[in-house]
ZAMAR-536282 format. One record per residue (C-alpha): residue number from 1; y, x negated, z. Coordinates in steps of 0.05 Angstrom, whole numbers. Layout:
BEGIN
<NUM <Y X Z>> ...
# end
This chain:
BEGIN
<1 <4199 -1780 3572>> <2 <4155 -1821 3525>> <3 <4102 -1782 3499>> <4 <4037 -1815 3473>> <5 <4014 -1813 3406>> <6 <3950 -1782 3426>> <7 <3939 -1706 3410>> <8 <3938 -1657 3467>> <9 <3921 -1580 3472>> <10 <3986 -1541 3496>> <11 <3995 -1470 3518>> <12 <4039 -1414 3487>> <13 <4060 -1373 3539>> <14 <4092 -1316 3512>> <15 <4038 -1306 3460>> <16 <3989 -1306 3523>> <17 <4030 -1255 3552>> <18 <4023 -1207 3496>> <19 <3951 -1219 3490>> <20 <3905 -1153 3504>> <21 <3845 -1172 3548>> <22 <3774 -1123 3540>> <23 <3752 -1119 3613>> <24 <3674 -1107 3585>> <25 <3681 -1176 3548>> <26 <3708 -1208 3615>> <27 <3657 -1173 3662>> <28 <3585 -1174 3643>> <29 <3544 -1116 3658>> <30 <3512 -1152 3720>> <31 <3579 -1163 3749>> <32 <3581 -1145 3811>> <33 <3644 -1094 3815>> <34 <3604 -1057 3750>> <35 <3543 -1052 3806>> <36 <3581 -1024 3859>> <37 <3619 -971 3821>> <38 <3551 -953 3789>> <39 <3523 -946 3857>> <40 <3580 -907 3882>> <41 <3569 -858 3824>> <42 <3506 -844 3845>> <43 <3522 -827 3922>> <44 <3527 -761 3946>> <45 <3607 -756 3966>> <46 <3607 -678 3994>> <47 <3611 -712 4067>> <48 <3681 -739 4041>> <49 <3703 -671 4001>> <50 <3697 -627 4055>> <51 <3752 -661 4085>> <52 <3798 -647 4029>> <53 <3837 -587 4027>> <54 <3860 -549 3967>> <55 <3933 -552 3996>> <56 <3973 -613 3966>> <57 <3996 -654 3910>> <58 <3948 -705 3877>> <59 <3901 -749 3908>> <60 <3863 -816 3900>> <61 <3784 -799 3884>> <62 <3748 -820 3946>> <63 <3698 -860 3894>> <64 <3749 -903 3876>> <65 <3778 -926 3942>> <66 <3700 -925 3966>> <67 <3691 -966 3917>> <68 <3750 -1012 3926>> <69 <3735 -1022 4003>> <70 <3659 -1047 3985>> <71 <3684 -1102 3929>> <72 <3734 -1123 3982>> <73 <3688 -1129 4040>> <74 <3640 -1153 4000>> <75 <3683 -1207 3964>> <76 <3720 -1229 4032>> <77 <3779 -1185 4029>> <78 <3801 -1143 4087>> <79 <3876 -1136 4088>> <80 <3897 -1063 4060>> <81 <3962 -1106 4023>> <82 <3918 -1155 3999>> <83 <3869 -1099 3966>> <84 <3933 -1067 3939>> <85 <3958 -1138 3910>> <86 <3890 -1156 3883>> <87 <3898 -1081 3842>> <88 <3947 -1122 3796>> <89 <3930 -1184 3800>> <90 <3842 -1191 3802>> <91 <3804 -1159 3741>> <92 <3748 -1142 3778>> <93 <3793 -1100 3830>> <94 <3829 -1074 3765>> <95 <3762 -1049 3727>> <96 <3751 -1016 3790>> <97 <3815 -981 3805>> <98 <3812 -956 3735>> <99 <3892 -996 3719>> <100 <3911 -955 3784>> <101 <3946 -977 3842>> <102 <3937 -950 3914>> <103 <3989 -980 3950>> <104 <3967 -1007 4027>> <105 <3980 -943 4069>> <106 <3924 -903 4024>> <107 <3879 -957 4027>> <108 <3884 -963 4103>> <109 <3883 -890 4113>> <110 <3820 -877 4075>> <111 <3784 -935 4113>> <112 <3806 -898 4186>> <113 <3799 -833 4167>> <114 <3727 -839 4143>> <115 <3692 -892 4190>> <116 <3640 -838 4211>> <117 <3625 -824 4146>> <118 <3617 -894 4121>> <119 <3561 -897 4163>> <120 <3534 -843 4123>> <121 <3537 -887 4059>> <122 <3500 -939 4099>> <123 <3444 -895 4102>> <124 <3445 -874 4034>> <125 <3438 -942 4004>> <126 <3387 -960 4049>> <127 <3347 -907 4027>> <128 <3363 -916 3953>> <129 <3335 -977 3968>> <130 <3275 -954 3998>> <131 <3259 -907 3935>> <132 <3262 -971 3897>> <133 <3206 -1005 3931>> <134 <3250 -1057 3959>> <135 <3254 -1045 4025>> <136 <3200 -1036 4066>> <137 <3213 -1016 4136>> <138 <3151 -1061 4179>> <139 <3187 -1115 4209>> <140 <3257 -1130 4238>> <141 <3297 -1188 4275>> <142 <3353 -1166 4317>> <143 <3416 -1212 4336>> <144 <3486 -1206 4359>> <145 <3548 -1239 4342>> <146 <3614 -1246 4378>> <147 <3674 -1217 4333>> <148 <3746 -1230 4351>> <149 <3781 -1167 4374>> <150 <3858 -1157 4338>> <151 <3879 -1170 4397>> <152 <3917 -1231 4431>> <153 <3889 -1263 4493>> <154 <3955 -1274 4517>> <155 <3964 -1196 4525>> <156 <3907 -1197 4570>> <157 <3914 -1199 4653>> <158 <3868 -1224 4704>> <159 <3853 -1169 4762>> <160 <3880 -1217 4814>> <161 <3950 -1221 4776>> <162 <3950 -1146 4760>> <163 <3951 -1131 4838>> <164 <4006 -1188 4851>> <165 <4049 -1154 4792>> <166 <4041 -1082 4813>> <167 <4061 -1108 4883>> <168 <4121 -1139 4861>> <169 <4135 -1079 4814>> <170 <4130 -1039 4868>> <171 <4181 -1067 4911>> <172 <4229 -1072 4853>> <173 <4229 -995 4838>> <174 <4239 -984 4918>> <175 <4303 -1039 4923>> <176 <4325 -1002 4853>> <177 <4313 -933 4887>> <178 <4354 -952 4950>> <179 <4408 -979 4907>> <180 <4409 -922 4872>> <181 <4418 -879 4935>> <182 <4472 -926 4960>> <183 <4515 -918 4890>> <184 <4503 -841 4899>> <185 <4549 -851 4973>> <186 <4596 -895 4946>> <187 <4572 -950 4981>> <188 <4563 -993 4917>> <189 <4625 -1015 4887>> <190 <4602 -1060 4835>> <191 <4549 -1065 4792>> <192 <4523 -1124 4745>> <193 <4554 -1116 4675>> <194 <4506 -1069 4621>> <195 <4469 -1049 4687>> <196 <4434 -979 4669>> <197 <4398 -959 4728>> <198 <4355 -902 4697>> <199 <4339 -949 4645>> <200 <4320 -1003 4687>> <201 <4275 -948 4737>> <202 <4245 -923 4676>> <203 <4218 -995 4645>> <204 <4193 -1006 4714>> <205 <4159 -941 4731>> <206 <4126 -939 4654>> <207 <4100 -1007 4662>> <208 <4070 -986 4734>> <209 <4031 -929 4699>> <210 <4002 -987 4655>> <211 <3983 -1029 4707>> <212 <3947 -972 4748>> <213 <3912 -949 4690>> <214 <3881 -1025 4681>> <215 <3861 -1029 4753>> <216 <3824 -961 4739>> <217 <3788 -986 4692>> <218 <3776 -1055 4709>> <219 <3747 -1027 4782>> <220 <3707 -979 4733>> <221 <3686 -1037 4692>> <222 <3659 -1071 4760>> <223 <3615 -1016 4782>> <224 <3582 -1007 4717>> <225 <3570 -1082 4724>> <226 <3547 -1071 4783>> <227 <3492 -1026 4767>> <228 <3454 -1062 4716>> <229 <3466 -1133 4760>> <230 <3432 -1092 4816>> <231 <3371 -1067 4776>> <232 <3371 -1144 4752>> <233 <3369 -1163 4815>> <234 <3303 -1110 4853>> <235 <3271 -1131 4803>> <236 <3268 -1200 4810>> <237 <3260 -1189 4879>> <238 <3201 -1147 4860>> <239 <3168 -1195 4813>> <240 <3177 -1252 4872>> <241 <3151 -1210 4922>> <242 <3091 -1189 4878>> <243 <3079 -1263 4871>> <244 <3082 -1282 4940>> <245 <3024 -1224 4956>> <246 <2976 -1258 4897>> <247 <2991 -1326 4922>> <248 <3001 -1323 4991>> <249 <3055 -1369 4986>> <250 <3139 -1365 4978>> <251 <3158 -1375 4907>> <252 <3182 -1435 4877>> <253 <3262 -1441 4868>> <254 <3324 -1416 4885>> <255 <3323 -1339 4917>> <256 <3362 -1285 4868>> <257 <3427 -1279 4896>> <258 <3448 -1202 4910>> <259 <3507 -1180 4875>> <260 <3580 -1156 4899>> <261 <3605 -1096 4888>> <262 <3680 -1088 4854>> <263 <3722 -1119 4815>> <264 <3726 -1201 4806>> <265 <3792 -1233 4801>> <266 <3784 -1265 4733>> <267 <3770 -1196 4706>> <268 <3807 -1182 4652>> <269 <3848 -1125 4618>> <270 <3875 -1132 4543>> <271 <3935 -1094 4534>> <272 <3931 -1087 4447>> <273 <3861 -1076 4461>> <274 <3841 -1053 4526>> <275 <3771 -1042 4503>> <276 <3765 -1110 4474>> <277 <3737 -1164 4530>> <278 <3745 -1228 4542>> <279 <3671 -1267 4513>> <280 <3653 -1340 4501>> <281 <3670 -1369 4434>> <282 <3609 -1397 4409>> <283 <3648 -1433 4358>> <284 <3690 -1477 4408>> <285 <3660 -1453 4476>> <286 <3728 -1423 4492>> <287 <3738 -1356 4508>> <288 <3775 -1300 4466>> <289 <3782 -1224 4463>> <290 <3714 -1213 4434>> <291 <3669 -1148 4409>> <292 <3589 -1161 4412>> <293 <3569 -1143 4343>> <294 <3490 -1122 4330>> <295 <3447 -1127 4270>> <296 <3378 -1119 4253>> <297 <3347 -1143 4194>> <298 <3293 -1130 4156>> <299 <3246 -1188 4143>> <300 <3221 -1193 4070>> <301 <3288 -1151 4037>> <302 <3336 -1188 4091>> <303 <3377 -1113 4082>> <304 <3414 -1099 4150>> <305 <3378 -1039 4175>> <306 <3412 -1016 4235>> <307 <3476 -1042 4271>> <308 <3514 -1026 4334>> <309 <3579 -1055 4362>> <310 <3597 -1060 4447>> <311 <3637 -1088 4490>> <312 <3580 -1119 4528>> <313 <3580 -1198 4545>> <314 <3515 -1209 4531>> <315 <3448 -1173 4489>> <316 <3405 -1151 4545>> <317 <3442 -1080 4537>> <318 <3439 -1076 4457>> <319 <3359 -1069 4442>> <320 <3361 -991 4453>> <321 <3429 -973 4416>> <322 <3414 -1005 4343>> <323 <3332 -986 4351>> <324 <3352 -916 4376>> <325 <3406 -905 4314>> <326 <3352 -929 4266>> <327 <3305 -894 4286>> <328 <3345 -835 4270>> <329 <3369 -860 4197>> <330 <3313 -881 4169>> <331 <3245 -890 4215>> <332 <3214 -938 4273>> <333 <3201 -1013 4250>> <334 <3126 -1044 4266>> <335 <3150 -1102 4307>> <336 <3219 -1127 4333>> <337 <3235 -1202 4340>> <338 <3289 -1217 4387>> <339 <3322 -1281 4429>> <340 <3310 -1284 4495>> <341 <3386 -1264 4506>> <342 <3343 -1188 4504>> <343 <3286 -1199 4549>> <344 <3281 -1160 4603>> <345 <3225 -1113 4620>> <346 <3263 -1048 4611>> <347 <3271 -1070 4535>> <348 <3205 -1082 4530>> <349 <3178 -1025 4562>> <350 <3230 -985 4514>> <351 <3202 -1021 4451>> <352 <3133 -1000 4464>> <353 <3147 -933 4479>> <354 <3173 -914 4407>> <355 <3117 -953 4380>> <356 <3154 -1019 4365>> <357 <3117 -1082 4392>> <358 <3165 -1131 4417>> <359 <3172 -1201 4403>> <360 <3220 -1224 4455>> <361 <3227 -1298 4472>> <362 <3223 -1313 4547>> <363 <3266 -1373 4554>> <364 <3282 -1429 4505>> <365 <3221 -1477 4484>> <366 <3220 -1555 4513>> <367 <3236 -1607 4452>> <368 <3190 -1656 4444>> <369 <3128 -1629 4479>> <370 <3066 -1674 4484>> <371 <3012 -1665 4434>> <372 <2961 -1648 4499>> <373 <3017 -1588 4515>> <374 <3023 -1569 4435>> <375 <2940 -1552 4427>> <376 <2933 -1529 4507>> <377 <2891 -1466 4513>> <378 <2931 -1409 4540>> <379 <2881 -1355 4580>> <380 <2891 -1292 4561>> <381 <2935 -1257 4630>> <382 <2904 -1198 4668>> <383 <2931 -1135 4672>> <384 <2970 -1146 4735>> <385 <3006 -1194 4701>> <386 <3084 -1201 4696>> <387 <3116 -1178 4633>> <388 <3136 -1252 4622>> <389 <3072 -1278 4627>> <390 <3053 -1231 4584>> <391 <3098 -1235 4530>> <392 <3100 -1312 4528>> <393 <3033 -1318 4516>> <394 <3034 -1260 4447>> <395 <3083 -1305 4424>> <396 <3037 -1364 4434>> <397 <2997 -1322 4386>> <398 <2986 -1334 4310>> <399 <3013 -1264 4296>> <400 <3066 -1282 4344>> <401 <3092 -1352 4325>> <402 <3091 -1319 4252>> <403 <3140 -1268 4271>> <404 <3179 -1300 4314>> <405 <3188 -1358 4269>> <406 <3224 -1310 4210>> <407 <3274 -1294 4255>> <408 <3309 -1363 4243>> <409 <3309 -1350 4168>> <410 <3323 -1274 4173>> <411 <3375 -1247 4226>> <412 <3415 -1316 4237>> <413 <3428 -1330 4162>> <414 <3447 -1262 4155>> <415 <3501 -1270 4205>> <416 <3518 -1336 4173>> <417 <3535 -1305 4104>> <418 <3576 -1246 4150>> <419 <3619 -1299 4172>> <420 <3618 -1355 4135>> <421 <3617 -1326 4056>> <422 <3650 -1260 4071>> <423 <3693 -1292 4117>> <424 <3700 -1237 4161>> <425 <3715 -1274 4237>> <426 <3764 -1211 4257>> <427 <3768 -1139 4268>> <428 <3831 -1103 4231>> <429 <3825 -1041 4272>> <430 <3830 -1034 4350>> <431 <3786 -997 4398>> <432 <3713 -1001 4411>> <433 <3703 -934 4371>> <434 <3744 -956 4305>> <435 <3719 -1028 4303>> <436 <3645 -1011 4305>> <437 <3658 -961 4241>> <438 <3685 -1023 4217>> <439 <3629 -1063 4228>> <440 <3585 -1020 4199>> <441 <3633 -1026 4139>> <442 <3624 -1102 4127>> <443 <3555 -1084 4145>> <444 <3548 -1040 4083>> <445 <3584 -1083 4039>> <446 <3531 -1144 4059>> <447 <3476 -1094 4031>> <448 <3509 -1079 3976>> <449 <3514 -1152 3950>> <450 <3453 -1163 3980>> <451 <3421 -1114 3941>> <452 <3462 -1141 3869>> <453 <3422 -1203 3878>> <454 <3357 -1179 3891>> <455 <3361 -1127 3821>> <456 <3394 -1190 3778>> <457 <3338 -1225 3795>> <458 <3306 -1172 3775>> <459 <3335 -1166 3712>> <460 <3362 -1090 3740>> <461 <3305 -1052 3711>> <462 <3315 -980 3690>> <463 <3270 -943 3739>> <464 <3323 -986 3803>> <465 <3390 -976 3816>> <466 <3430 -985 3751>> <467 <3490 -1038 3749>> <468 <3531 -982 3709>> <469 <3506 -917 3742>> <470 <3473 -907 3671>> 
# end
């Protein structure tokens, strides 16, 4: 090869090799793996000690694999391997390791074990945040996201084919039964080659106890449904009949339509994830094994202040869960914006109740309005007016539109960053129960970078949380 006669920089490898490398010149002291095991130094850990016995050989310090977990989640890492890996390979994950290596089985353990008390940590940086002055708990947005499930929609089965396979299952184990008896006579003298009859009984009976326990709880599934379309339902016919009595007249459009009790025959059972369902993909308007993930958010910090997980299609269902839980953490917000994905006059009526006033949008706003429309006077409703009527015309308001408005630039960004910078589109764990302690997990980890940026811009003053737990 003919080389120019320019000069160029080259590399010596091997004397890279042997260089040494001081992780406090590589990582400055507003680094973001320094905050987080500063912040972890300053948590209260008993809730994790107490489930440590004093049986057993060395263990991993539950700071450091805290610790671990939070960069991860909060740097878009979620694979116990890749954790495990990035302990060799990443400095940050290094620094905070302390040059140790917890291979993927601790790493995953830790994270199941203590779900329920990660949700403890939650709290305490909330309220570490609170003592700071930087979050102040007045106003909140509340939206929901759909997660994928770790589970394959090809393991899932519609209720109309679970009955046609438990049919046909059926009949098998009979024929196999009545062979059975006939080879017990001697009135069977051959058999197809490798044929194991108790084997073949037993794959058929096992997979019969599967399928009866989906029917159960698809049928269960369909008269919880039920229920809340039913309520949906009187009180819609309620709201038209109260409008025909004011009016005199039969309301405009289409009559509710009553629902039907049991199970549909597009319901569907996941068999990796039975608690997992099947919810539109707002990302290609397909559908996909789905969990309905919750957050609300706190207006001026944008710190996630409460969040729930269900297997619920839709958010009419989700208002009382996350408000409920917060209240219990760490107090009752002033006002709670929502999409009108929540309104409905029980979560209203809730809202108000614990002292919250709702902001809950009624139905989605026209485009392109005339100007006459835009600056039309809106009379204030009477007292016998529907909740609807009511609540569109507070958020018609100054106070209202203002509230409202920081939703857009509050609860939906926050989801953005969720999925888009921390990249986290998928649960690891499976179950309703495990993946919402892992939601509250990425959850956490938002607030945790969320709060690094806030005290670097800041310049992390003494009296805050200190990047080095100084």
């Amino acid at each position: 090869m003919k080389v120019p006669s320019r000069r160029f920089i080259v590399v010596d490898y091997q004397d890279t090799l042997l260089s040494a490398i001081v992780l406090q010149d590589i990582l400055p002291e507003t680094h973001l793996a320094r905050f987080i095991v500063g912040l972890v130094e300053q948590l209260d850990m008993s809730i994790f000690y107490q489930h440590y016995s004093n049986r057993g050989g060395t263990t991993y310090a539950p700071q450091i694999l805290l610790a671990l977990l939070l960069y991860a989640y909060a740097t878009g890492v979620f694979s116990s391997r890749k954790i495990e890996r990035a302990t060799y390979e990443s400095i940050p994950f290094r620094y905070i390791a302390g040059h140790l290596h917890p291979d993927h089985d601790t790493i995953a353990t830790f994270r199941k074990r203590f779900l329920s008390e990660f949700r403890d940590v939650f709290v305490q940086v909330l309220l570490q945040a609170q003592d700071a002055g930087i979050l102040n708990l007045e106003d909140i947005s509340q939206d929901g996201t759909k997660v994928h499930a770790n589970a394959s929609k090809s393991k899932a089965v519609s209720y109309k084919r679970l009955l046609e396979l438990q049919q046909r299952l059926e009949k098998e184990v009979d024929e196999l039964f009545e062979l059975s008896a006939k080879l017990d006579q001697g009135n069977v003298s051959e058999l197809p080659e490798h044929f194991d009859m108790d084997l073949e009984l037993s794959i058929r009976l096992e997979r019969l106890v599967k399928y009866a326990t989906a029917k159960d709880v698809l049928e269960q599934r369909a008269a919880e449904r039920y229920e809340v379309e039913k309520k949906e339902y009187d009180a819609r016919q309620q709201a038209r009949e109260e409008k025909k009595q004011k009016t005199g007249k039969n309301p405009r459009g289409r009559k509710p339509k009553a629902p039907v009790e049991g199970p549909r025959d597009k319901d569907q059972y996941n068999f990796t994830d039975p608690e997992s369902r099947i919810m539109k993909n707002s990302k290609d308007k397909g559908f996909d094994q789905h969990y309905n993930g919750q957050i609300g958010v706190e207006h001026e910090s944008m710190l996630i202040v409460g969040n729930s997980l269900s297997n619920h299609t839709n958010d009419k269902q989700e208002v009382e869960p996350l408000l409920d839980r917060m209240e219990q953490e760490l107090g009752t917000p002033k006002s709670a914006a929502m999409d009108n994905g929540y309104f409905s006059e029980a979560n209203i009526k809730y809202c108000l109740e614990k002292g919250i006033e709702p902001y809950i949008a009624t139905g989605r706003n026209p485009h392109h309005n005339s100007w006459k429309k835009y600056f039309e006077q809106q009379e204030e409703p009477g007292e016998d007016a529907s909740p609807t009527v009511k609540m569109a015309h507070k958020l018609k308001s100054e106070v209202g539109q203002a509230i409202y408005r920081l939703r857009k630039c509050t609860v939906e960004p926050v989801i953005g960053i969720i999925k888009g910078v921390l990249g986290f589109r998928q649960f690891s764990l499976r179950g309703l129960e495990p993946a919402a302690g892992e939601w509250n997990l990425v959850c956490l980890a938002y607030n945790v970078k969320r709060l690094h940026v806030i005290l670097a811009g800041q310049g992390f003053p003494g009296n805050k949380v200190s990047p080095t737990g100084c």
